[in-house]
N, CA and C of each residue as an Amber inpcrd file, in Angstrom:
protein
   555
   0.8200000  -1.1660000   0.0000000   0.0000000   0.0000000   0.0000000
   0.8790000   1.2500000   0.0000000   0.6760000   1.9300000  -0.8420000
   1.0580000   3.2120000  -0.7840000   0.9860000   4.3190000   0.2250000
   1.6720000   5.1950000   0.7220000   1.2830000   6.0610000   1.6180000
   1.2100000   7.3520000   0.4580000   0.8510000   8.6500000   0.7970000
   0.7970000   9.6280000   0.6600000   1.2370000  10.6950000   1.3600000
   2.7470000  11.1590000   1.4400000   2.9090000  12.2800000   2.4150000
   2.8010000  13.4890000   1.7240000   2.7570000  14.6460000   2.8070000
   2.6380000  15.5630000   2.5460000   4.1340000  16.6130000   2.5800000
   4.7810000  17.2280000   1.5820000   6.1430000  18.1230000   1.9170000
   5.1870000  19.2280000   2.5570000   6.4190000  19.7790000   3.5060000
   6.0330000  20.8020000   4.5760000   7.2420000  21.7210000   4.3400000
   7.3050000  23.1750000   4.5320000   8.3170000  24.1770000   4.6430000
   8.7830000  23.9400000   6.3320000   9.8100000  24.2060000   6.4790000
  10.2060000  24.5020000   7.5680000   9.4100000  25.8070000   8.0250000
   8.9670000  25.9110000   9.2990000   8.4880000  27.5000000   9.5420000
   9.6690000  28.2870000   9.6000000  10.4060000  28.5080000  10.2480000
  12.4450000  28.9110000  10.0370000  11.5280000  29.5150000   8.4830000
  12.1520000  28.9720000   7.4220000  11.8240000  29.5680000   6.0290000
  10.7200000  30.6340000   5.9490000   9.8360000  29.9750000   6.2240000
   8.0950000  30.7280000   5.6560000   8.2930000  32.3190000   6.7320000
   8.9580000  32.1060000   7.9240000   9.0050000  33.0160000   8.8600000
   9.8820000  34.2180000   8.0330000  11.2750000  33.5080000   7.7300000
  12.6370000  34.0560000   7.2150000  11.7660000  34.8100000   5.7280000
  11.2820000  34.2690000   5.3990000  10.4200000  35.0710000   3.7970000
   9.4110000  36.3090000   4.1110000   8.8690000  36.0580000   5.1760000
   7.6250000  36.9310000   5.3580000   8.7040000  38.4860000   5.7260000
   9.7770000  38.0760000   6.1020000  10.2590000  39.2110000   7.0600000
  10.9530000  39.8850000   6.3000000  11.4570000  39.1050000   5.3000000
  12.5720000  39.7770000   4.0220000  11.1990000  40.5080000   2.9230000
   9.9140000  39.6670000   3.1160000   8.8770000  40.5870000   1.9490000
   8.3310000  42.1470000   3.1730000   8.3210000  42.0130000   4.2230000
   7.9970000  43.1420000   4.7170000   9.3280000  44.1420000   5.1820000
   9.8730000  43.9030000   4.9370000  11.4050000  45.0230000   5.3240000
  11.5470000  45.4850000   3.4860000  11.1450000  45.0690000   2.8020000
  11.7670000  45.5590000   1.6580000  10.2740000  46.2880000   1.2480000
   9.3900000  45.9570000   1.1680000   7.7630000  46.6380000   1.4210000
   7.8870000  47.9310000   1.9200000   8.6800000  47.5780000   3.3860000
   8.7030000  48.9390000   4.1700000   9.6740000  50.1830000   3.5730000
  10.5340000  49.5450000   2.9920000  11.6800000  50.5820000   2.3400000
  11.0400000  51.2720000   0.9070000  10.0100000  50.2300000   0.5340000
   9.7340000  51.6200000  -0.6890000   8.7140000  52.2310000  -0.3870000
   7.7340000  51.9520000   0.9340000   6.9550000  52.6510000   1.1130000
   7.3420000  53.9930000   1.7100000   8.6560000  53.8740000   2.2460000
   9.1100000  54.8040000   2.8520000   9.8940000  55.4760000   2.0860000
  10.4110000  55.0680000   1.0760000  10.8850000  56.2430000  -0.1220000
   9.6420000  56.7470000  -0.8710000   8.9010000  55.9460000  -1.1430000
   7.5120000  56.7150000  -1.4790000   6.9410000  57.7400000  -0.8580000
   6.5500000  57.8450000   0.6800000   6.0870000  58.6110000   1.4080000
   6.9960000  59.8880000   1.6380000   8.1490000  59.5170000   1.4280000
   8.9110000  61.3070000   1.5490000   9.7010000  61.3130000   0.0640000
   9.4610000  61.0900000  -1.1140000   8.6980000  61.8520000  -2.0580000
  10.5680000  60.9580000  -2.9230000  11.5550000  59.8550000  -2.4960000
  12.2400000  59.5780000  -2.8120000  13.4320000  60.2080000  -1.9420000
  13.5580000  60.5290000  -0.5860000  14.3060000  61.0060000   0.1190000
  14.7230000  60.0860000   1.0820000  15.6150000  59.2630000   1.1690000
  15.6880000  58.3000000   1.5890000  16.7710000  57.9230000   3.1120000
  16.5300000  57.9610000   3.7440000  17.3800000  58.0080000   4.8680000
  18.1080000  59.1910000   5.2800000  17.5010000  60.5940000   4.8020000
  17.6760000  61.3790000   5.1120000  18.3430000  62.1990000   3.6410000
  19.1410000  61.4260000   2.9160000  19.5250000  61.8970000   1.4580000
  18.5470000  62.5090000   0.8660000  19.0700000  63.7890000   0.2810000
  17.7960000  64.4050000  -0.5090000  18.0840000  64.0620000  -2.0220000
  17.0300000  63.9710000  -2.4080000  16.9560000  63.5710000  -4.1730000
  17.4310000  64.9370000  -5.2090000  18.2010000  64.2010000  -6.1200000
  18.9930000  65.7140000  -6.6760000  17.9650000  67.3400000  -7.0240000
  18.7060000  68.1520000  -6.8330000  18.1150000  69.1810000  -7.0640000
  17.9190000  69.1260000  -8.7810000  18.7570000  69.0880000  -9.3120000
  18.5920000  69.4100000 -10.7580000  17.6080000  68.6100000 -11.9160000
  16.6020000  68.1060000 -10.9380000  15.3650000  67.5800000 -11.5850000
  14.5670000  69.1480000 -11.5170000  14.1130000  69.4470000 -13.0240000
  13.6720000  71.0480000 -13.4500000  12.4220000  70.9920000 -12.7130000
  11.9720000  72.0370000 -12.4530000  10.7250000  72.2720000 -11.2720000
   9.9600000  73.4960000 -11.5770000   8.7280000  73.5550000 -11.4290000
   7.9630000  74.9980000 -11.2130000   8.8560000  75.7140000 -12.9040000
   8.8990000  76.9800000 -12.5820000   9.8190000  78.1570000 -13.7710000
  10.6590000  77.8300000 -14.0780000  11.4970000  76.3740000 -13.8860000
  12.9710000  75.6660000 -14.5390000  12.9730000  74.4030000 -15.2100000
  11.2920000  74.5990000 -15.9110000  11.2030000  73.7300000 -17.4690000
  11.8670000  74.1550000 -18.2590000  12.1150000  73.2120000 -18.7820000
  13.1740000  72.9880000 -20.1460000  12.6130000  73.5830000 -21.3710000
  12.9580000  74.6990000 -21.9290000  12.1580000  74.5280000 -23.6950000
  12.8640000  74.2810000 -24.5360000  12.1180000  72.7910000 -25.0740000
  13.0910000  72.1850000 -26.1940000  12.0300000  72.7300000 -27.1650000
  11.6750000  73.8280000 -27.2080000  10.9510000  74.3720000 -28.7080000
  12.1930000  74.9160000 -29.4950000  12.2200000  75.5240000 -30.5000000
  13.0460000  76.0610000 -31.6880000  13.8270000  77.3450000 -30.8010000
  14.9880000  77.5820000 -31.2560000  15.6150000  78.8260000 -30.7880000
  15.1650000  80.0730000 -30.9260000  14.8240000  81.1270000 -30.2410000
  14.8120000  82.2860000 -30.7370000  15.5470000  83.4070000 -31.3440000
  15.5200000  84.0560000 -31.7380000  16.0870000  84.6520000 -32.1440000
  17.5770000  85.0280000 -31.6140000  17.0600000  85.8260000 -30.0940000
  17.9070000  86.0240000 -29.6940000  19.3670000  84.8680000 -29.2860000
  18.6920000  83.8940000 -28.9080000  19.4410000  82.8030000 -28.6300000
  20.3940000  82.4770000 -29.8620000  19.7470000  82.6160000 -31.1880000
  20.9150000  82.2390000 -32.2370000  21.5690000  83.1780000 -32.4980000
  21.5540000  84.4980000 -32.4630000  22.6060000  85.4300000 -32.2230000
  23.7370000  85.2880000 -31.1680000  23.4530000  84.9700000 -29.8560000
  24.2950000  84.2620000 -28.9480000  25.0050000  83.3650000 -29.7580000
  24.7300000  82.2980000 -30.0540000  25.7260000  81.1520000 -30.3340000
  26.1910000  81.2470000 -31.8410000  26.1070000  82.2370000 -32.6190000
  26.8220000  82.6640000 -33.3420000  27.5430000  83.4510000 -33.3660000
  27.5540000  84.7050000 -32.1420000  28.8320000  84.9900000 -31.8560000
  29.4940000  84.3950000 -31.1320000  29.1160000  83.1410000 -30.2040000
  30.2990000  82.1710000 -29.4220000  30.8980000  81.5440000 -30.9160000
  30.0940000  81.4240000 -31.8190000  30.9140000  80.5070000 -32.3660000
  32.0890000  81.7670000 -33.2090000  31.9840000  82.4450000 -33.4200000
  32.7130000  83.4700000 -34.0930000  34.0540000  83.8390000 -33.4340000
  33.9850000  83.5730000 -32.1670000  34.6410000  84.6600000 -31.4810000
  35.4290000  83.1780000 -30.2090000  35.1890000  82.2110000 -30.8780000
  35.5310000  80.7580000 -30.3000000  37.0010000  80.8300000 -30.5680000
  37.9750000  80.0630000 -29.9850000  39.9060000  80.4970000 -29.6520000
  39.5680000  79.0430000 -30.5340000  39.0110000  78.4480000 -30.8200000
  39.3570000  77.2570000 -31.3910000  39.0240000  77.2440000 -33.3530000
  38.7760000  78.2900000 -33.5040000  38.8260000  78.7100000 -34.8790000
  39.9830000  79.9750000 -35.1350000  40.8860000  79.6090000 -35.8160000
  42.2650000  80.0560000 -35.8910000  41.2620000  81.4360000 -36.9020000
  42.0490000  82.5430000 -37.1170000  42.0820000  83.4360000 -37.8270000
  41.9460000  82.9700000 -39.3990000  41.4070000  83.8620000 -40.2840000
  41.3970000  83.8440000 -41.4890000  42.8850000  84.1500000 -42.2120000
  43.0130000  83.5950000 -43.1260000  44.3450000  83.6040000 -43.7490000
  44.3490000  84.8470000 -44.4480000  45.7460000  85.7160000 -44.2190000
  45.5690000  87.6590000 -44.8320000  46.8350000  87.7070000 -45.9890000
  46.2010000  88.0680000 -46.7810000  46.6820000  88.4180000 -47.8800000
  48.0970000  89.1140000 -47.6160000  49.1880000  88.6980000 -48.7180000
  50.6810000  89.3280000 -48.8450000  50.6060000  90.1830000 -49.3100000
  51.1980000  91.6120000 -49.2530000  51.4070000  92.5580000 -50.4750000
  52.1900000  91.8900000 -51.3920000  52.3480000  92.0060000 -52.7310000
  52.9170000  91.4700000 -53.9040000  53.3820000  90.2170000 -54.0780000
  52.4710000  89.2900000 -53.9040000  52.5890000  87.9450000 -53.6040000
  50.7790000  87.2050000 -53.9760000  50.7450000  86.0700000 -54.4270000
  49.5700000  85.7090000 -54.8970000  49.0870000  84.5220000 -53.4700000
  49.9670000  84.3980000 -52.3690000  49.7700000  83.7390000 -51.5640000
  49.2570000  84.3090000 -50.2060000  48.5580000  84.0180000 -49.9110000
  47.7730000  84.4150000 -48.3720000  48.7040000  83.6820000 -47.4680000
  49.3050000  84.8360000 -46.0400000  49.4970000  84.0510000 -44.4490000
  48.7300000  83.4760000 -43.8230000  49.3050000  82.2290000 -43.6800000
  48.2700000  81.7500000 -42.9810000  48.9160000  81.3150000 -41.0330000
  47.9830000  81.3040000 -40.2730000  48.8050000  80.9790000 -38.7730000
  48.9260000  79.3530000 -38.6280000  50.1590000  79.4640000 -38.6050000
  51.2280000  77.7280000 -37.7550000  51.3210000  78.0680000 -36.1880000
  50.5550000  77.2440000 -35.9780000  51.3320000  76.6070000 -34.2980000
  51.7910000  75.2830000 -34.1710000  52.7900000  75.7630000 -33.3540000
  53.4870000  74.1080000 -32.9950000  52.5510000  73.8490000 -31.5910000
  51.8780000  72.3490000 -31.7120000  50.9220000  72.3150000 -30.8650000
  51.8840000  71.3040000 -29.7370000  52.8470000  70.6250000 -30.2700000
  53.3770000  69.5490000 -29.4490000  54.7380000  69.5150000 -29.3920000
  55.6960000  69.5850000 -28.2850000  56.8230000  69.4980000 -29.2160000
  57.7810000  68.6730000 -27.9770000  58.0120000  67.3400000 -27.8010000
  57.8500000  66.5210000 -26.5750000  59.0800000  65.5910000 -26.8620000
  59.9860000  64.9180000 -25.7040000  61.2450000  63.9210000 -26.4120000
  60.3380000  62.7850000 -25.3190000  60.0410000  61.7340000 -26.4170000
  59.9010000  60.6130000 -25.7890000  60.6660000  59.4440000 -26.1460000
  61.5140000  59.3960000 -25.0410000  62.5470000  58.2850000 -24.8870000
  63.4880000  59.0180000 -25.7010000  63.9560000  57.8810000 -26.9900000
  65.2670000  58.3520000 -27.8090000  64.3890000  59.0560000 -29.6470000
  62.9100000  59.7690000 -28.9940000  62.5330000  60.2530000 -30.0640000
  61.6480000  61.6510000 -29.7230000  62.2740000  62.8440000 -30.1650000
  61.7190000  64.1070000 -30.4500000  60.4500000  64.0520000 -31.2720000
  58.8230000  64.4580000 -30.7660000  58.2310000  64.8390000 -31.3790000
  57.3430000  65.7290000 -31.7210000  57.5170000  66.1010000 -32.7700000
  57.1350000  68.1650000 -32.9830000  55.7410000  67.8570000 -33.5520000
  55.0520000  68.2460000 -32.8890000  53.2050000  68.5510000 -33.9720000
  53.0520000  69.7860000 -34.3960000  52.1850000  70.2830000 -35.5670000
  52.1570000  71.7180000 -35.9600000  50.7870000  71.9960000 -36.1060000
  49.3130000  72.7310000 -35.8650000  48.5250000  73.2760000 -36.3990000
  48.2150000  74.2700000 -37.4910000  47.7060000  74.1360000 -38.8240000
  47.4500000  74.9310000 -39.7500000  46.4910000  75.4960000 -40.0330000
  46.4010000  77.0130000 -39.9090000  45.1470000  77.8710000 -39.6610000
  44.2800000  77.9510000 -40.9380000  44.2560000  76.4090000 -41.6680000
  42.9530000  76.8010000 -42.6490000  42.9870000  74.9340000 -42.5920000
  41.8410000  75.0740000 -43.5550000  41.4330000  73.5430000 -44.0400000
  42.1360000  73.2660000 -45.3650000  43.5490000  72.2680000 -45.8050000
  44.3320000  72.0320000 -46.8460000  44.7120000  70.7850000 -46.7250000
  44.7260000  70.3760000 -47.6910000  44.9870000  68.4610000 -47.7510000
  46.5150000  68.9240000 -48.6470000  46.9980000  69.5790000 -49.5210000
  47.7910000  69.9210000 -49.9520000  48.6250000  70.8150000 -49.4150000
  50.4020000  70.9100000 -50.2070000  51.3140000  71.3760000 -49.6360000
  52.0080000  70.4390000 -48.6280000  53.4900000  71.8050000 -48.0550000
  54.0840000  70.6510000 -47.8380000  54.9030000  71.4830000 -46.2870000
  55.1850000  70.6420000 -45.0560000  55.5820000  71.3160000 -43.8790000
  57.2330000  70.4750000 -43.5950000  57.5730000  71.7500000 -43.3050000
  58.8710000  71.9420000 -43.3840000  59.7980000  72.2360000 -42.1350000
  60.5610000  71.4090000 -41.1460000  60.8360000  71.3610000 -39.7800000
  62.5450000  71.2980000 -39.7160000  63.1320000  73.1460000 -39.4700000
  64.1600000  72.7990000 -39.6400000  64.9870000  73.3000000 -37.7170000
  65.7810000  72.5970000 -37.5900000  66.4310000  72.3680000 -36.1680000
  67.5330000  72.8520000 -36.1370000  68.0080000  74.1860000 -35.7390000
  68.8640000  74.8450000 -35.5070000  69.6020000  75.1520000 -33.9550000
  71.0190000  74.9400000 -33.8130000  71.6590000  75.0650000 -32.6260000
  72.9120000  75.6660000 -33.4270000  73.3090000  76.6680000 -32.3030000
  74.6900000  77.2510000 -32.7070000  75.9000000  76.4910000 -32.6190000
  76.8620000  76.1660000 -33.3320000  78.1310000  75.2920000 -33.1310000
  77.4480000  73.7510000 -34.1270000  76.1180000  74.0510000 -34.4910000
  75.7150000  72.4910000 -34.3430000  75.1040000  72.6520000 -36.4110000
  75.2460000  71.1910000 -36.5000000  75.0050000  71.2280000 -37.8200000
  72.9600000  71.0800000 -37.8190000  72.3270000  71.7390000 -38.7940000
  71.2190000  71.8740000 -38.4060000  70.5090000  70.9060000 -39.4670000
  69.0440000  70.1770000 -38.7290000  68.4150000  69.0660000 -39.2520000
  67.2810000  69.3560000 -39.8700000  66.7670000  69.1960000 -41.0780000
  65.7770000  69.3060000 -41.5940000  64.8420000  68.3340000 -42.0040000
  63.5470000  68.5860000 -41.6440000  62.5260000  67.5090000 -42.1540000
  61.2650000  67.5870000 -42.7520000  60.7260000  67.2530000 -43.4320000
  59.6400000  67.5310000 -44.2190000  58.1980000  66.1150000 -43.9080000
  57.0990000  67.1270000 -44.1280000  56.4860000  66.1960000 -43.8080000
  54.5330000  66.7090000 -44.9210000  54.0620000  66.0120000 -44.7060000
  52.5850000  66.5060000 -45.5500000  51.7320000  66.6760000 -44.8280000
  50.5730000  67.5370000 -45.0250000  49.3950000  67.7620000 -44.3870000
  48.5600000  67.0330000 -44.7710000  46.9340000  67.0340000 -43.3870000
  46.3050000  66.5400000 -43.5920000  45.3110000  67.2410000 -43.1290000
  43.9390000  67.2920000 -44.0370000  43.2060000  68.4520000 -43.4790000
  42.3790000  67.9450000 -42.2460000  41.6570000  68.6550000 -41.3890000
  40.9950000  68.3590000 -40.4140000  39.6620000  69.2760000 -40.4220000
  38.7470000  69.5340000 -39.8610000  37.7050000  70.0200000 -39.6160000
  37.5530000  71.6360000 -39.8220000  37.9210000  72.0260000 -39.0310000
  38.3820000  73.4360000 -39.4890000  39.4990000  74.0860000 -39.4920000
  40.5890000  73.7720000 -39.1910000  42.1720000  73.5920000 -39.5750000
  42.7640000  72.2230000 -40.4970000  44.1580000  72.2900000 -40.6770000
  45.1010000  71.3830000 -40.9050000  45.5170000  71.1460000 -40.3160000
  46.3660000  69.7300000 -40.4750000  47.8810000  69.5650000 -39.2060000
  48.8140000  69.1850000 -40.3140000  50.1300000  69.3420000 -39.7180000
  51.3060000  68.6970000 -40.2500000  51.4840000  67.1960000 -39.9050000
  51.6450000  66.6200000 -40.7040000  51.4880000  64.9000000 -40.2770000
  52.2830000  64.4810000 -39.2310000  53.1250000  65.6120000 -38.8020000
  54.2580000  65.0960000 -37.6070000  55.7120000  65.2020000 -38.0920000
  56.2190000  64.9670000 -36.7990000  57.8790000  64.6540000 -37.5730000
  58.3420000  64.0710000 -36.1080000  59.4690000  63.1030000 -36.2720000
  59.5160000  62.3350000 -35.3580000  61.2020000  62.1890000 -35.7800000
  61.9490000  62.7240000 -34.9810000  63.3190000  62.9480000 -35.0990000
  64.2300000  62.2030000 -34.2720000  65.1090000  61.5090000 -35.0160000
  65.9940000  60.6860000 -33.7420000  66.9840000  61.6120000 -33.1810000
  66.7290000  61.5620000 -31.7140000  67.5740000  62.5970000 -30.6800000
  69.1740000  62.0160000 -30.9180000  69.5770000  61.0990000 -31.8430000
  70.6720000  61.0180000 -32.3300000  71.4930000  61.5410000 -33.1510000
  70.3060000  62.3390000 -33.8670000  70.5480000  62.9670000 -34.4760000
  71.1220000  64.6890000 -34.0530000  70.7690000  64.5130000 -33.0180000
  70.5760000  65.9140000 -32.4010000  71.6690000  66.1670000 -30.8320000
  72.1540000  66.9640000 -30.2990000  72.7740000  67.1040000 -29.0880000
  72.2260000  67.7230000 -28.1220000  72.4940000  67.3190000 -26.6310000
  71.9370000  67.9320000 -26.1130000  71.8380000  69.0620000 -25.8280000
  71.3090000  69.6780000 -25.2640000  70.6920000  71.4660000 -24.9150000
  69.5910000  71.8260000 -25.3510000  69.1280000  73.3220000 -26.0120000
  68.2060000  73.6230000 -26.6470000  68.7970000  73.9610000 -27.9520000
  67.6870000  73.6570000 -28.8040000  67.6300000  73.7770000 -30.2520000
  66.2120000  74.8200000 -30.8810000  66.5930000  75.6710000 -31.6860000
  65.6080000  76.1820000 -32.0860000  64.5570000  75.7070000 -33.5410000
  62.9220000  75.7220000 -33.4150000  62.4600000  75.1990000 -33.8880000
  61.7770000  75.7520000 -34.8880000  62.0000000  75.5150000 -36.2100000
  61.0340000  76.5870000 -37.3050000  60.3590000  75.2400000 -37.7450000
  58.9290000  75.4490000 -37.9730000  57.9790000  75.0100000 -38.9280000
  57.3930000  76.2260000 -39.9190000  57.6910000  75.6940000 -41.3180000
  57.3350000  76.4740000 -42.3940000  55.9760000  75.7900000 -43.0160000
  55.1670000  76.4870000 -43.3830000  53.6990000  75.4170000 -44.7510000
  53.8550000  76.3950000 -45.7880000  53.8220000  75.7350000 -46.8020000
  53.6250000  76.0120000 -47.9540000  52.9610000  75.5370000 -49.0530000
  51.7380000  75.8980000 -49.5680000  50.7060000  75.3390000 -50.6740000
  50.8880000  76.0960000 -51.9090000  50.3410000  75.9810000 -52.7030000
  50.3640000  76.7960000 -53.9960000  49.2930000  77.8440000 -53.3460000
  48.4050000  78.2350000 -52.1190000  48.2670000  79.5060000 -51.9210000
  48.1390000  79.9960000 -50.6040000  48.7280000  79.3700000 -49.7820000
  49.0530000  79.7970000 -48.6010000  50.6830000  79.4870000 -47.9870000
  51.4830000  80.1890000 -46.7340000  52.4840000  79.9420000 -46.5040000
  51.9770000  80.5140000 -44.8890000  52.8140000  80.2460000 -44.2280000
  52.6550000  80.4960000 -43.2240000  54.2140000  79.8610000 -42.1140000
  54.4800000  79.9130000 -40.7930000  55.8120000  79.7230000 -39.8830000
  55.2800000  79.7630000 -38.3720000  56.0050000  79.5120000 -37.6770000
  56.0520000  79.3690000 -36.2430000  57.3560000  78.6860000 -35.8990000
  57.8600000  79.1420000 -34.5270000  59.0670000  78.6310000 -34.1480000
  58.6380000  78.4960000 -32.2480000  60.0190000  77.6740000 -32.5530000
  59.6880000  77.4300000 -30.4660000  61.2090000  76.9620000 -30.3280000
  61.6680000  77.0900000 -28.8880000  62.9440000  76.4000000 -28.5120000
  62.3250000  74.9890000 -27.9150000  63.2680000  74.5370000 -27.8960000
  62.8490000  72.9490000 -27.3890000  64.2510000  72.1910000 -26.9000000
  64.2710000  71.6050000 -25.8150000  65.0960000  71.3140000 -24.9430000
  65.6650000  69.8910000 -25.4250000  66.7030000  69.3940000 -25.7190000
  67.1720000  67.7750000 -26.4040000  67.8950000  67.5670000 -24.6790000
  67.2620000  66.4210000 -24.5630000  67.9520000  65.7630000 -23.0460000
  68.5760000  64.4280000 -23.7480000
């Protein structure tokens, strides 16, 4: 004959469950009731409130006058390139943006104050007593400037102290220079 038992929970368990469903019950009722403030932490301010809705409607007027003179008057748009007297080529502004010795290699970066995929940059290394190094390299245009593709010089080439640094560009209609000293360790 067969019996039939019955499985039973331990009470231990059924007890241990009831107490873990009402402590966690109690915690969101209680972030509920003070509005998400929770053990005394207040909930961020910068949720917009009352007069500090957001309008994502269209700009006004005034507003796009604002951000067209930020954008005008932005340090990250180099100057317009100015015409030479008697010359068919416009100046344009070079900065040397990088100019760093890592390990047993010097390396010079240059910025070019227009947008040019053409032409050609020109990195020459001058020290007194010292025979001077020249290097050439091509551009590549970028967004609203150029760069010089780099130049990457073996400090073997070079002695220590400081050396002075010319970068030249030259396109069929712009030219432009910048120089810097730079320290050979």
């Amino acid at each position: 004959m067969k019996y039939v038992t019955k499985k039973t929970f331990p009470k231990k368990i059924i007890i241990a469950s009831a107490v873990i469903i009402l402590l966690v019950a109690g915690a969101l009722t209680y972030v509920y009731a003070f509005n998400g403030n929770l053990f005394g932490w207040k909930a961020s301010n910068n949720v917009p409130s009352g007069n500090n809705k957001i309008d994502y409607g269209p700009a006004t007027s005034e507003q796009q006058k604002a951000g067209t003179n930020t954008k005008t008057s932005s340090a990250d748009t180099p100057p317009a390139p100015t015409p030479i007297p008697s010359s068919t080529k416009k100046n344009v502004q070079v900065t040397i943006t990088a100019a760093n010795q890592n390990g047993s290699i010097l390396q010079i970066r240059a910025l070019i104050g227009a947008v040019e995929n053409t032409g050609t940059c020109t990195l020459v290394l001058t020290r007194a007593g010292q025979s001077s190094v020249t290097k050439t390299a091509g551009t590549q245009a970028l967004s609203s400037t150029s760069t010089c593709q780099g130049f990457d010089v073996p400090t073997s080439e070079l002695s220590t102290g400081t050396w002075q640094a010319l970068i030249t560009y030259d396109s069929h209609t712009l030219t432009g220079s910048a120089t810097k000293s730079i320290t050979v360790q």
